[in-house]
C-alpha positions in Angstrom: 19.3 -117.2 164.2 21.1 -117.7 161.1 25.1 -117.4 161.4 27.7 -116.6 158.6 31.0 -116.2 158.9 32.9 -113.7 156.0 36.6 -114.4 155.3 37.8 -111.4 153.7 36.7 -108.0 154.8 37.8 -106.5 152.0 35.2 -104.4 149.6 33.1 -107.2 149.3 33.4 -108.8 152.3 32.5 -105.7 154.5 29.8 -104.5 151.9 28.3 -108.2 152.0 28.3 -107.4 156.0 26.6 -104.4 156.2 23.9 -105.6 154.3 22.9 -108.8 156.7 23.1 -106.7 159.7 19.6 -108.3 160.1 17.6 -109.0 163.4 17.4 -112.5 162.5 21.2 -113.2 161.1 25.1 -113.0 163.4 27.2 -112.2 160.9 31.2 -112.3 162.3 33.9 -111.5 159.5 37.4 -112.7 159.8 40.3 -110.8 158.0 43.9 -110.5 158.7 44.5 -107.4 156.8 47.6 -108.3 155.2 47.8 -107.0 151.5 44.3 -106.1 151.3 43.8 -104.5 148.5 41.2 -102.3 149.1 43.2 -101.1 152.0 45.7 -99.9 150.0 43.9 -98.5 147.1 42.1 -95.4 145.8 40.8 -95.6 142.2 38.3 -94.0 139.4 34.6 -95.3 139.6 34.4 -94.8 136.0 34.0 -98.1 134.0 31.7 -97.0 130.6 34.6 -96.5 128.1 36.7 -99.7 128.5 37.5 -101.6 125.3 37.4 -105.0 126.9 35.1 -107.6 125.2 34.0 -109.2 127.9 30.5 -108.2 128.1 29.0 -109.7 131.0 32.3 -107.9 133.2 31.0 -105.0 131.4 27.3 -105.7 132.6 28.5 -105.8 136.2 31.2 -102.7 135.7 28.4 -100.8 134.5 25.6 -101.4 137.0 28.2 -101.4 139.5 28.8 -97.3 139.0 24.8 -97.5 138.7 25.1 -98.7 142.5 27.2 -96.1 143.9 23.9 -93.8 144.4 22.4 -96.3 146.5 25.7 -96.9 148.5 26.0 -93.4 149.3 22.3 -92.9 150.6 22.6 -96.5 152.4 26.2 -96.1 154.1 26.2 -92.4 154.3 29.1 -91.4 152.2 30.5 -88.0 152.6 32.9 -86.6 150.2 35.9 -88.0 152.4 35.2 -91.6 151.0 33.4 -91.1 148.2 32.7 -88.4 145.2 31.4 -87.7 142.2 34.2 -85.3 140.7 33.6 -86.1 136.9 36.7 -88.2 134.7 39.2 -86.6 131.9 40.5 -89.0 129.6 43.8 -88.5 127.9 44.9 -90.5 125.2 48.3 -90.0 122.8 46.3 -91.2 119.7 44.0 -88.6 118.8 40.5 -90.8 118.9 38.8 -88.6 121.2 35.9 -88.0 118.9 35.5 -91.8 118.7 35.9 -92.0 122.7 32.9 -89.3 122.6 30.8 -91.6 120.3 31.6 -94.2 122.7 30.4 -92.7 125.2 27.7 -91.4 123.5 26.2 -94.8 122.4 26.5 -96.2 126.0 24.7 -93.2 127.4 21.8 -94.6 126.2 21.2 -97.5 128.5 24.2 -95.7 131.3 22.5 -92.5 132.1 24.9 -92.2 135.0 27.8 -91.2 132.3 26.0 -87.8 132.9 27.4 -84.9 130.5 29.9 -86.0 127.9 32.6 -83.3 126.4 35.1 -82.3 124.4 37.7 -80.1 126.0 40.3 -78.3 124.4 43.9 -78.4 125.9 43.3 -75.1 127.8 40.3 -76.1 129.0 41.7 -79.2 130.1 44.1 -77.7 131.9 41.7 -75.5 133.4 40.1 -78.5 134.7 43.4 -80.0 136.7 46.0 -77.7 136.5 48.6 -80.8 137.1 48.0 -81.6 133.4 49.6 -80.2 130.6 47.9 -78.9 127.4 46.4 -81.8 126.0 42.7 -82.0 124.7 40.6 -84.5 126.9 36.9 -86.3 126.8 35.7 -85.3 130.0 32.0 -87.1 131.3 30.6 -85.7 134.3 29.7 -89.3 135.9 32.8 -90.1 136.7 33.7 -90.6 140.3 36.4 -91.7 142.8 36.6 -93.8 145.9 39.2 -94.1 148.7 39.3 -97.7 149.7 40.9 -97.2 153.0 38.0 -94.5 153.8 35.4 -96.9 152.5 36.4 -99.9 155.1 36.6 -97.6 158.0 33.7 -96.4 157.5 31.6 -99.6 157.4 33.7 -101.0 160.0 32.0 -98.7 162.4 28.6 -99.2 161.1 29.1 -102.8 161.1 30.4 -102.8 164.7 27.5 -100.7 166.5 24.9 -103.1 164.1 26.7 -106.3 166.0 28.4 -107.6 163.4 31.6 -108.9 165.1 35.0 -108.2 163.6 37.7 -110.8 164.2 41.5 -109.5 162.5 43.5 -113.1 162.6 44.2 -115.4 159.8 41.9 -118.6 159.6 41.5 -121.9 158.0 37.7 -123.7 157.1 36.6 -127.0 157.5 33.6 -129.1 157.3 31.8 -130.7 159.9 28.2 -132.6 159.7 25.9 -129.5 158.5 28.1 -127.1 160.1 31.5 -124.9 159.1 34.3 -124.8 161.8 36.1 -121.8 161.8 39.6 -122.0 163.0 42.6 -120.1 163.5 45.1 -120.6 160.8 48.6 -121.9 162.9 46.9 -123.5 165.7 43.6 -125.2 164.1 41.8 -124.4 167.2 38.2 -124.3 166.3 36.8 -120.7 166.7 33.2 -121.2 166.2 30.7 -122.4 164.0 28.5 -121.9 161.6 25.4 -122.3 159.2 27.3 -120.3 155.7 30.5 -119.2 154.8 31.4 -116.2 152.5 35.1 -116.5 151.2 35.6 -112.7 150.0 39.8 -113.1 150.8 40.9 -112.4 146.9 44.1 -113.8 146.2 44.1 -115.9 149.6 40.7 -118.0 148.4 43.0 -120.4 146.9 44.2 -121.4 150.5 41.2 -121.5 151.6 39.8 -124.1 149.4 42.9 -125.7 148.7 41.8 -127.4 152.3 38.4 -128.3 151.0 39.7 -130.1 148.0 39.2 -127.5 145.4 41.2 -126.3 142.3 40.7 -122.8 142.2 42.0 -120.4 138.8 43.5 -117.6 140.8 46.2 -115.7 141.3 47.8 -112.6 143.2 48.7 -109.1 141.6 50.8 -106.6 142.9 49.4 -103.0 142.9 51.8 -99.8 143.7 50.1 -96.7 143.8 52.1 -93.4 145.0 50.7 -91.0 147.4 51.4 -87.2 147.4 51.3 -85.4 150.0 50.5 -81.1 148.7 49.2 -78.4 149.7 46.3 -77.8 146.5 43.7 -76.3 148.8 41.4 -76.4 144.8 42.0 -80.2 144.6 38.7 -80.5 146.3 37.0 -79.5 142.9 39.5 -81.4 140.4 38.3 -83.8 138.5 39.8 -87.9 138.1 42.2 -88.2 135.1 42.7 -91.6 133.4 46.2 -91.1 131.4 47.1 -92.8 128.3 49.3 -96.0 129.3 47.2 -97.7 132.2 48.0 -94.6 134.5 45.4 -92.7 136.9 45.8 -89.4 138.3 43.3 -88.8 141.2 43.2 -85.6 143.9 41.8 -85.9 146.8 39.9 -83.1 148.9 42.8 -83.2 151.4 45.3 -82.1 149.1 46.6 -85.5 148.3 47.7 -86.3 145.0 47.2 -90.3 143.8 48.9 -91.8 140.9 48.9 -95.4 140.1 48.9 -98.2 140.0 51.3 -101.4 138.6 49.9 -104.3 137.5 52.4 -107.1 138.6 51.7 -110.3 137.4 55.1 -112.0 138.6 55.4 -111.1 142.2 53.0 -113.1 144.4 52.2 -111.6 147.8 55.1 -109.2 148.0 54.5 -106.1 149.7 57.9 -104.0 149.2 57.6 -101.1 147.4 60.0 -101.0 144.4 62.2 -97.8 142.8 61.3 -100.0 139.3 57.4 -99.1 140.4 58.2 -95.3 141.1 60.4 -94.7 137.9 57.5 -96.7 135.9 54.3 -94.6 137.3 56.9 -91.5 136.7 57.7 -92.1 133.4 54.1 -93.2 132.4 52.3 -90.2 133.7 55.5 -87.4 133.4 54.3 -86.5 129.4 50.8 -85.2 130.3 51.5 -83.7 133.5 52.4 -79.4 133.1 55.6 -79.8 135.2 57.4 -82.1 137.7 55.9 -80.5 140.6 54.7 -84.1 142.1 58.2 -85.4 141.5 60.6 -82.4 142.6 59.6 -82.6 146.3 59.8 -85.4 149.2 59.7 -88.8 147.7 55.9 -89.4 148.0 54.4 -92.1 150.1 53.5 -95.9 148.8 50.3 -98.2 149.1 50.8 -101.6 147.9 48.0 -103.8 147.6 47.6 -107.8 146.3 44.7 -108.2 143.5 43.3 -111.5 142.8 42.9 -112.2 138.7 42.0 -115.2 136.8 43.5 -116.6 133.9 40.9 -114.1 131.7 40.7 -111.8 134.3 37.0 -111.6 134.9 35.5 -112.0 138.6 33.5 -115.0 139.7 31.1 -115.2 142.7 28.0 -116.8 144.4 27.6 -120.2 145.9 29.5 -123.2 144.8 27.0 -126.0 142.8 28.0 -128.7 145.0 27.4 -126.6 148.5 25.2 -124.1 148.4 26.0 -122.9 152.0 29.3 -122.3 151.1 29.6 -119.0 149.1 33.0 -117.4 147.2 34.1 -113.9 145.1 37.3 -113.4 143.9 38.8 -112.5 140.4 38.1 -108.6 140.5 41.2 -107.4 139.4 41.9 -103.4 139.1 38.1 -103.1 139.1 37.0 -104.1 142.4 36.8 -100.4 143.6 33.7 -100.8 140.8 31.9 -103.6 140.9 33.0 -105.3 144.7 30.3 -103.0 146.5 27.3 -104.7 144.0 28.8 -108.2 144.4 28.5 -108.0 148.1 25.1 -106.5 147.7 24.3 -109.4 145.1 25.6 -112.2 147.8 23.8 -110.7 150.7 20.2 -110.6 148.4 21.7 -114.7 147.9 21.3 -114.9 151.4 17.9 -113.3 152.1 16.3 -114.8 149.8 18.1 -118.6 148.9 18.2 -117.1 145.1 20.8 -116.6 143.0 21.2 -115.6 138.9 24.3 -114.2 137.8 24.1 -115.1 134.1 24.0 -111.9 132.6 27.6 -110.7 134.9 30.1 -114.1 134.4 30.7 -117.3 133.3 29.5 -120.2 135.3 31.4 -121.3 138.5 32.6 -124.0 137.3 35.1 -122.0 134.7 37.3 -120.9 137.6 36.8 -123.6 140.7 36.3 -127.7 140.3 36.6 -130.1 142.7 40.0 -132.1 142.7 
């Protein structure tokens, strides 16, 4: 019986889980559940038009949305957690046309962008009433996730496959061929184990900090606001991703998502801020048709911590010098997209004692070395 421990149960960590519920591996995964960002967040599952050079993060964004229809089948997905509601993009500059070739040109190895469109401002509208007038590229592939959903749901499936679930805070060490699990404040040893999956975002530092490891990593705050309405339609809206690093996504509940900051300077604070609300307001106010999400109840917060590195790309897999010991962090605003394939990735690392991940990062070494 091989065991593994997961630190993190975050995207990765419980994706990574549900995937070794084997007959022949224990799998127990330790989380605390403070800050966890995927807890917290709800985002767009619609990575093809980014600008960002980096084109091994775009390798993984991409067949990370690729992924989502095996996710579903595999975990059962219902439209509660996750759906394919098709993405508007609104942009100030009129380059729409050039968003369309875009999109057009990466069609051709991304056949999961699905229809691509031009829409006129009515039409747009028509789409998500919530908007104003504004012409949009709308491509049908487009999805959402809620995170909170996600974990819940393969919490349970991991739970009646025997994967045990541990919420405390804990510390690793090293002992002969084995990892010691213990609990953070005390150090009383836990259990122990054959592998270790560190999957804890901003907290890996910590973590190896105690192993002797220099880690390039760092927390980001996330505020997203959460409205609570009475849009019986908002089943059938579509995502919008608004000019200005601003996402407006409906849920089939009637609630209303907008968000999120990306706070660089604020560590692992949790407190939601009126600076965060008054920026997401004035950010998303010019494309929206009135203030009908800002005249009510002051809407609901989720704030999250994000892990980033210095050029924001994710790293994961085993460490050169310890191949039983195995990290991921780094994923920034995209771990809604590409966490679900890097836990799949880690658990094939597992199954079969192989591991390539050329064509989706850098090599480990870029973001952890020894001390």
């Amino acid at each position: 019986m091989k065991k593994i421990a997961i630190v993190g149960g975050g995207i990765i960590g419980m994706t990574l889980a549900s995937y070794l519920d084997k007959p022949n591996v224990h799998v127990t995964v330790f989380d605390n559940e403070v800050g966890q960002a995927t807890k917290a967040s709800a985002g767009i599952i619609s990575p093809w038009l980014s600008k960002r050079r980096n084109k091994q993060w775009y390798q993984l964004a991409k067949e990370g949305a690729a992924f989502y229809e095996k996710l579903v089948v595999d975990f059962q997905l219902d439209h509660s957690v996750y759906t394919k509601s098709g993405t508007l993009l609104l942009r100030k500059k009129n380059d729409l046309v050039d968003l369309a070739s875009l999109a057009e040109e990466r069609k051709q190895d991304a056949p999961e962008i699905g229809e691509i469109a031009l829409l006129s401002a009515e039409q747009t509208q028509q789409q998500l009433p919530l908007l104003g007038k504004f012409p949009a590229l709308k491509i049908s592939g487009g999805g959402r996730l809620d995170g909170a959903a996600y974990l819940n749901r393969l919490k349970k499936r991991a739970a009646l496959n025997g994967v045990t679930l541990c919420q405390m805070a804990v510390a690793i060490k090293k002992e002969a061929n084995h990892w010691v699990i213990c609990q953070r404040e005390t150090g009383e040893s836990i259990d122990t184990f054959d592998f270790v999956a560190l999957t804890a975002g901003p907290g890996l530092n910590q973590l190896l900090t105690t192993l002797d490891y220099k880690v390039d990593i760092r927390p980001q705050k996330g505020q997203l606001l959460s409205f609570t309405t009475n849009f019986k339609e908002s089943t059938h809206w579509p995502v919008a991703m608004l000019d200005g690093e601003s996402d407006l996504i409906p849920f089939s509940d009637g609630t209303i998502l907008l968000g999120a900051t990306h706070e660089n300077d604020k560590g692992f604070d949790l407190t939601p801020t009126k600076e965060a609300y008054e920026h997401l307001r004035t950010v998303s106010q010019p494309f929206l048709s009135s203030d009908i999400l800002f005249s009510g109840n002051l809407p609901d917060f989720r704030v999250g911590t994000r892990a980033y590195t210095s050029d924001f790309a994710p790293f994961f897999g085993p460490l050169p010098d310890d191949e039983t010991l195995v990290v991921a962090s780094g994923l920034g605003s995209s771990g809604l997209t590409t966490g679900p394939y890097i836990g799949y990735l880690l658990a094939n690392y597992f199954q079969t004692n192989t591991f390539d991940s050329t064509l989706y990062q850098k090599k480990m070494e870029t973001y952890i070395q020894k001390r």
